[in-house]
C-alpha positions as a printed Julia matrix, in Angstrom:
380×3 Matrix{Float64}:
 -18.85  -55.87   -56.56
 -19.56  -52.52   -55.95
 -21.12  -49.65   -58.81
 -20.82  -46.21   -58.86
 -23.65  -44.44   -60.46
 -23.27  -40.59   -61.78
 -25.42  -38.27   -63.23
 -23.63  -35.78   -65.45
 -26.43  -32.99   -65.23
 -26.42  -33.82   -61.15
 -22.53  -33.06   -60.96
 -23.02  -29.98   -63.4
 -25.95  -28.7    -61.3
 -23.88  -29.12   -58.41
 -20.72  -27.57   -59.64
 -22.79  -24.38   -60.16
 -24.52  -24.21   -56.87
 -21.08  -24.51   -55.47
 -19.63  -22.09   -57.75
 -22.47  -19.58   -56.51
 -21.42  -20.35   -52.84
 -18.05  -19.63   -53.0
 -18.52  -16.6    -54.98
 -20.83  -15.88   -52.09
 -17.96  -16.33   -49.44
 -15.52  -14.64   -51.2
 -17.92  -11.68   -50.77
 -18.32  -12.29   -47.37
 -14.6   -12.03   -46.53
 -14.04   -8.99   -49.08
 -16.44   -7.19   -46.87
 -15.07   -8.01   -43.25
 -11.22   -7.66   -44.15
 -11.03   -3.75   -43.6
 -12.86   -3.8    -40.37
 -11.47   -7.02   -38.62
  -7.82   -6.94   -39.91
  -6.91   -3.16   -38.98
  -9.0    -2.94   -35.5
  -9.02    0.78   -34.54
  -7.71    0.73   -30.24
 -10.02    1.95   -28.45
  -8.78    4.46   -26.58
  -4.94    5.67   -26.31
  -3.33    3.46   -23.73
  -1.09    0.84   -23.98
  -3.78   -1.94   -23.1
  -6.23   -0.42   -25.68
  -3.32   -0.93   -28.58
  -2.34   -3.93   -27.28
  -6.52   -5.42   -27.89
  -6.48   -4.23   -31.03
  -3.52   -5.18   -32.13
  -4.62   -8.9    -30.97
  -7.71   -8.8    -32.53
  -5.8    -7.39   -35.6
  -3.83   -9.8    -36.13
  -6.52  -12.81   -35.43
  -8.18  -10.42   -38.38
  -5.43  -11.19   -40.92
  -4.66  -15.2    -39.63
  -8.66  -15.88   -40.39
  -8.47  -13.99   -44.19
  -5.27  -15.78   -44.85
  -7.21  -18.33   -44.06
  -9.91  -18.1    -45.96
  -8.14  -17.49   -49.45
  -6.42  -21.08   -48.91
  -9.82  -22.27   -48.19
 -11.12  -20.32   -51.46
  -8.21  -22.23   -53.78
  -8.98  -25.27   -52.13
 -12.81  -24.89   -53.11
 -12.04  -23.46   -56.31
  -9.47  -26.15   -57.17
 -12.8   -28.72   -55.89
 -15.54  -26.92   -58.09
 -13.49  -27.05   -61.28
 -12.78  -31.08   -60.5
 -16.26  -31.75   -59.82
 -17.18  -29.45   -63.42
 -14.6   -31.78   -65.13
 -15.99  -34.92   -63.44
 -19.11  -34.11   -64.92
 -17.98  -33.35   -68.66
 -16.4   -36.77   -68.57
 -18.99  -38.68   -67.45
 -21.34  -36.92   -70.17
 -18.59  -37.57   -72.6
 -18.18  -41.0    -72.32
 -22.47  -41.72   -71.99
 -22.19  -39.83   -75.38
 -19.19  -42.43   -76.58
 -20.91  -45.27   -75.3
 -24.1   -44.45   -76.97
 -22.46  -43.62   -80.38
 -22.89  -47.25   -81.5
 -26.35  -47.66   -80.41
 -27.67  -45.95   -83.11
 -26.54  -42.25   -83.15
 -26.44  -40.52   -86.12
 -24.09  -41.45   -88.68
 -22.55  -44.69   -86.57
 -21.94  -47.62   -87.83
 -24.93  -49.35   -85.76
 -27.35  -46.82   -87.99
 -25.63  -47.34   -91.14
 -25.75  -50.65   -91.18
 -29.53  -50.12   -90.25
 -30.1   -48.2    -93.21
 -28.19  -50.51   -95.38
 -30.41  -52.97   -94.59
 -33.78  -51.38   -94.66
 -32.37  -50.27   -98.36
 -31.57  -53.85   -99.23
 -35.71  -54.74   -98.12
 -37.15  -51.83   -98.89
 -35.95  -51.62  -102.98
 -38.03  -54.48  -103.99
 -41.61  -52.4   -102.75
 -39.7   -48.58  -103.6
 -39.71  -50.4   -107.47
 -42.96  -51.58  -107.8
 -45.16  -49.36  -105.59
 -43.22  -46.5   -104.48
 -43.86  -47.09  -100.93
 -41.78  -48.59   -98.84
 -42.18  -52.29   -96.66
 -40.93  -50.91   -93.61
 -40.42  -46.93   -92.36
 -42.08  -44.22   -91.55
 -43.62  -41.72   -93.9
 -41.87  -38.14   -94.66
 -43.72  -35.15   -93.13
 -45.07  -32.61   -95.32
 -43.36  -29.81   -96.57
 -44.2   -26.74   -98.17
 -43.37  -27.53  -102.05
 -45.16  -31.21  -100.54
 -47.53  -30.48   -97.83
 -49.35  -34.08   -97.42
 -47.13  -36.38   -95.15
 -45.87  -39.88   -96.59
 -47.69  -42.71   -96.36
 -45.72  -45.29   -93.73
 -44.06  -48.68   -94.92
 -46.89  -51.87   -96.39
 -45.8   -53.5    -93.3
 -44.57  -51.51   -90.55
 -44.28  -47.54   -90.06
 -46.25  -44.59   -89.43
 -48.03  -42.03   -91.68
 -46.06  -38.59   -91.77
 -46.99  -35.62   -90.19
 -48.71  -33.06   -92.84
 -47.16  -29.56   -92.89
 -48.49  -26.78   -91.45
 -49.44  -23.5    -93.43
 -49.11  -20.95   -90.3
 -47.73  -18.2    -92.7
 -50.02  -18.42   -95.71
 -53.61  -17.39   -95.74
 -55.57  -19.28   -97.1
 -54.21  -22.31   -97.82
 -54.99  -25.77   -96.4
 -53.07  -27.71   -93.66
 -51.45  -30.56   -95.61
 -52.86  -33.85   -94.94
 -51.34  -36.74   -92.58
 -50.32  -39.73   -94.47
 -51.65  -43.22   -93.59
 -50.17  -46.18   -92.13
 -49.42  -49.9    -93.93
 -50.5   -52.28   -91.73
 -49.12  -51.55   -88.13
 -48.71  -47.93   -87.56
 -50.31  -44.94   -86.2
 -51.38  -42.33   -89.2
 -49.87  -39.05   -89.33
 -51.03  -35.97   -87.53
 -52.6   -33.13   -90.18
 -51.29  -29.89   -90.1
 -52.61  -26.63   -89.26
 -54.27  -24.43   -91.81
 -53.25  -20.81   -92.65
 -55.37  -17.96   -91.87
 -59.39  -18.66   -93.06
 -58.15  -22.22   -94.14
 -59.16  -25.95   -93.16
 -56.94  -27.88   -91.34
 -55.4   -30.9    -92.76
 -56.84  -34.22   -92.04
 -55.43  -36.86   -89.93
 -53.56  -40.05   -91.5
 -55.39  -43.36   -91.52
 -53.8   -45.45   -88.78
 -52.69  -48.73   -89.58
 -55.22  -51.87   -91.44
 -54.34  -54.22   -88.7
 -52.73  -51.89   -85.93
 -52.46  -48.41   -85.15
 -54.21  -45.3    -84.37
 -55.73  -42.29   -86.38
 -54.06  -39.3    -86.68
 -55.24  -36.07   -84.99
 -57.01  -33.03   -87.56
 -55.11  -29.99   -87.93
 -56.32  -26.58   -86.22
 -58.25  -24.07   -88.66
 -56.52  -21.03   -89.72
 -57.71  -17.91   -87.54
 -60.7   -15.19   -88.9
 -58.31  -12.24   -90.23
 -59.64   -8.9    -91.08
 -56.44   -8.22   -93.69
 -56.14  -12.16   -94.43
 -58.72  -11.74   -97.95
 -61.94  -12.96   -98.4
 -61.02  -16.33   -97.31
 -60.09  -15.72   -93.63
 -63.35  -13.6    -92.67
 -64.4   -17.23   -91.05
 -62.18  -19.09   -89.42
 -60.92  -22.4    -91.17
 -62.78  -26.09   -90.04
 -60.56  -28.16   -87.92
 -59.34  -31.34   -89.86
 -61.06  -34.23   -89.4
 -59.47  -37.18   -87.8
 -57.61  -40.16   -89.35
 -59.9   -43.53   -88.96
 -58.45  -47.03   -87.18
 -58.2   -50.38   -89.02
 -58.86  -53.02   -87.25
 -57.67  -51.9    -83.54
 -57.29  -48.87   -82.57
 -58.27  -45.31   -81.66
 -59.51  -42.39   -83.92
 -57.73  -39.48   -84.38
 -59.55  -36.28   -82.34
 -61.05  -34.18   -84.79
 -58.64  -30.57   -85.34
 -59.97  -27.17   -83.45
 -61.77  -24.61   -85.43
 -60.05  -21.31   -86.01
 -61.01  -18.58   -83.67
 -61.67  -15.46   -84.79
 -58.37  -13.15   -84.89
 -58.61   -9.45   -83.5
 -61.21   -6.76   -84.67
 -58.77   -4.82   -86.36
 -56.8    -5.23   -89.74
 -54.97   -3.23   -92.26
 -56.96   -3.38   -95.91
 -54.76   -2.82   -98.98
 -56.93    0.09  -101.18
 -59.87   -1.74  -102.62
 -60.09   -4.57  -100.38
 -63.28   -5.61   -98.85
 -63.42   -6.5    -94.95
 -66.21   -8.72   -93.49
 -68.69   -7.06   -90.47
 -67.55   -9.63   -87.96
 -65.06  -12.61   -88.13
 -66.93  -15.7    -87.17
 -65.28  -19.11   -85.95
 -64.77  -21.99   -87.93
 -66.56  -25.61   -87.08
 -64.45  -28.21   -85.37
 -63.51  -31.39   -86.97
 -64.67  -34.85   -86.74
 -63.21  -37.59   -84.6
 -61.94  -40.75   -86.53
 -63.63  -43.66   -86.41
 -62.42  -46.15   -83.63
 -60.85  -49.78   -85.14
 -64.03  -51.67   -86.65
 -62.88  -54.51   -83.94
 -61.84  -52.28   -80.8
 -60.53  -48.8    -80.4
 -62.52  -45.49   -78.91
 -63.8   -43.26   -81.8
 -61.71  -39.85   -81.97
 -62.89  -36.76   -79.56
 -65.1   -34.05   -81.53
 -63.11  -30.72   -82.54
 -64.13  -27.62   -80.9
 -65.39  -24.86   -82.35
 -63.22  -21.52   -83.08
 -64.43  -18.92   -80.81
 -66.36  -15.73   -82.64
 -64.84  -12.22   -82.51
 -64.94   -8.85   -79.89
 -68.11   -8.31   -77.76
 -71.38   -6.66   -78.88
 -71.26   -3.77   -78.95
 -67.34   -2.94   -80.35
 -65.59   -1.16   -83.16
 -63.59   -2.39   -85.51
 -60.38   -0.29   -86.08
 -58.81   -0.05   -89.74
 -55.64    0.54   -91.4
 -56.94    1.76   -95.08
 -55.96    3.52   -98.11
 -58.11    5.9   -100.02
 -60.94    2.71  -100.21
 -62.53   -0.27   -99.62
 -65.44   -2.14   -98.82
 -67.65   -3.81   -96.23
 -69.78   -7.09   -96.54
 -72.5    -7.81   -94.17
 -71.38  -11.22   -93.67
 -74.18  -11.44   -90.87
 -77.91  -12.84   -90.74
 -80.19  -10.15   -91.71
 -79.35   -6.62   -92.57
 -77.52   -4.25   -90.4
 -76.61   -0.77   -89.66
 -73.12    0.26   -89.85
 -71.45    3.8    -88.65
 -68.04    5.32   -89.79
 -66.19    7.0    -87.44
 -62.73    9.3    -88.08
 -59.75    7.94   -86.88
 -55.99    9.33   -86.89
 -55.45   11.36   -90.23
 -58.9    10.89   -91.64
 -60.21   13.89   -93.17
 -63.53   12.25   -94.13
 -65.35    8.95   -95.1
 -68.25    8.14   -97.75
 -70.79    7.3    -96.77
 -70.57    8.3    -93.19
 -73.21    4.97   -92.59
 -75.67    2.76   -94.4
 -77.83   -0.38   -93.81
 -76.72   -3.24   -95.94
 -78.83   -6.17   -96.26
 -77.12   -9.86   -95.57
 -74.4   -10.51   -98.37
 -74.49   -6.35   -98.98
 -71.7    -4.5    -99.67
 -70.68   -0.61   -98.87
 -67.64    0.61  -100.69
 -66.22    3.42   -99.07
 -63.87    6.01  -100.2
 -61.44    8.28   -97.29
 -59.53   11.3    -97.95
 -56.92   11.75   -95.42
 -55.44   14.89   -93.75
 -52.42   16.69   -95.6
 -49.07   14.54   -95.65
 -50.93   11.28   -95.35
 -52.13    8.41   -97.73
 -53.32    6.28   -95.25
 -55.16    6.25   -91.4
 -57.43    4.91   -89.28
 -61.42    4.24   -90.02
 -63.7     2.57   -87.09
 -66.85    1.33   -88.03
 -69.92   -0.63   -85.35
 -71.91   -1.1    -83.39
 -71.14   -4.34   -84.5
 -73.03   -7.5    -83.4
 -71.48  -10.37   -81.97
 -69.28  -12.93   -84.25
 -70.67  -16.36   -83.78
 -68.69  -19.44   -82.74
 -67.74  -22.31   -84.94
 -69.86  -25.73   -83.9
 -68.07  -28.43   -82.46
 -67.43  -31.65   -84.53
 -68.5   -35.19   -84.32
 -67.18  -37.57   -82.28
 -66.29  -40.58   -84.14
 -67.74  -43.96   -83.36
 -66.56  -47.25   -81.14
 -64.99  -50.48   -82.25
 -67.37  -53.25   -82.12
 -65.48  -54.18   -78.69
């Protein structure tokens, strides 16, 4: 018995390329039609006329042709296209019952899991068998994955609010791998990763720290610690610790009254997970965030009529205000704060404006975050 094996994306892919070619062709003959199918004699005898006229007319036989050769190819490309489409739609039929959404393959798969699942829903609120729901905003932590079977869900990532904490991954039952934490918003931790499951399963990974942000608030001048990672049970890997949050750019724009940080530090990486007490390598140590500009540098500001600076750095320092774009003046024009010192500032700006730009340094060099702990070995 002989198969025949087709690739829809091969036949669509090749339907194109041969699409291109004609179109190429076509071009080809556009351009050599005037000179090859009106031959200009070369000089005014009867012989000259008569070459011309031959090559002429050889001209016109080759173009007509070509354009039945162009319908024929046309007339193959749009077969082959339509070959294609078929075979894609009937993969697509075939795999309907396999478990596509909303065939009768997965319904009756859900009917099931509802049928074993109510018993544990009513008593615990957790199912036997699934996997956890990942985090959401109004819910950031992930689920926790079915008693028996099922994986943690992933926790949900705060990218767009500073300050806030990468929702946690949610653990395993007792085969599963816990969920991965999510990433925290700008100065924030990173969630932690989900246990992975008690007889089966690995840890899941720590969320990234939120990036150091000058106009993020008092909570993003350092950027967030990485989220640890979710431990084993008894076999399995940890989850890798979460990255620190680097330190964003060494600029910002301050609302009036708010106070800005000297430098933006990085944030310390997260722990690894421990490995499964029985076997399983210990989770890989989070890096540190990286620190901010390099020494010497200014930082550049977007302010309103005030605001104020905190030496967030060991020891006191000397700071200098410089005038940028429609800044009149700025008070004081420097000072040397000791460590945790404030200077609150106050700019007037140049006529029409209520805001502009205020640079301030040298500044010294933001530090980087530490790197986590790597977590420890099974026993095996």
């Amino acid at each position: 018995m002989s198969y025949v094996l087709a690739a829809p994306q091969i036949l669509s892919a090749a339907a194109s390329d041969l699409s291109g070619i004609g179109s190429s062709l076509t071009s080809a003959h556009a351009a050599a039609a005037a000179p090859t199918t009106a031959v200009i004699a070369a000089a005014g005898d009867e012989v000259s006329a008569a070459v011309a006229s031959l090559f002429s007319e050889h001209g016109q036989a080759f173009q007509a042709l070509g354009a039945q050769v162009s319908a024929f190819h046309g007339e193959f490309v749009q077969a082959l296209s339509s070959g294609g489409l078929t075979y894609a739609a009937t993969e697509a039929a075939n795999a309907m019952p396999l478990g596509a959404a909303g065939s009768p393959a997965q319904t009756l798969e859900q009917d099931i899991l509802g049928v074993v699942n109510a018993p544990s829903l009513a008593l615990t609120g957790r199912a036997l068998i699934g996997n956890g729901a990942d985090g959401t905003a109004a819910s950031p932590n992930g689920g926790s994955g079915g008693w028996l079977y099922g994986n943690g869900g992933n926790g949900f990532s705060q990218s767009g609010s500073p300050g806030v904490a990468g929702g946690a991954g949610g653990p395993a039952g007792l085969i599963g791998n816990g969920g991965l934490g999510g990433a925290g918003g700008a100065g924030a931790p990173g969630g932690a990763g989900g246990t992975g499951g008690y007889l089966c399963g690995n840890g899941g990974a720590g969320g990234g720290g939120g990036a150091a942000l000058r106009d993020g608030g008092v909570t993003a001048f350092t950027g967030g610690t990485g989220g640890a990672g979710g431990a084993a049970g008894l076999w399995g890997a940890g989850g890798s610790g979460g990255q620190g949050g680097n330190a964003g750019p060494n600029t910002g724009t301050l609302s009036t009254g708010q106070t800005t940080p000297l430098v933006l530090n990085g944030g310390n990486g997260g722990d690894g997970g421990r490995g499964g007490w029985l076997h399983g390598q210990g989770g890989a140590a989070g890096q540190g965030g990286a620190g901010s500009g390099q020494s010497p540098s200014l930082a550049s500001l977007t302010v309103g009529s005030s605001f104020t600076l905190l030496n967030n750095t060991p020891g006191s320092a000397t700071v200098s205000f410089l005038l940028g774009s429609n800044v009149n003046s700025v008070s004081p024009s420097g000072a040397t704060p000791a460590t945790g010192g404030t200077i609150p500032v106050t700019v007037t700006f140049t006529a029409g404006h209520t805001s502009g730009t205020v640079l301030f340094g040298p500044l010294p060099l933001g530090t980087a975050g530490h790197a986590g702990n790597a977590g420890a070995n099974g026993l095996l």
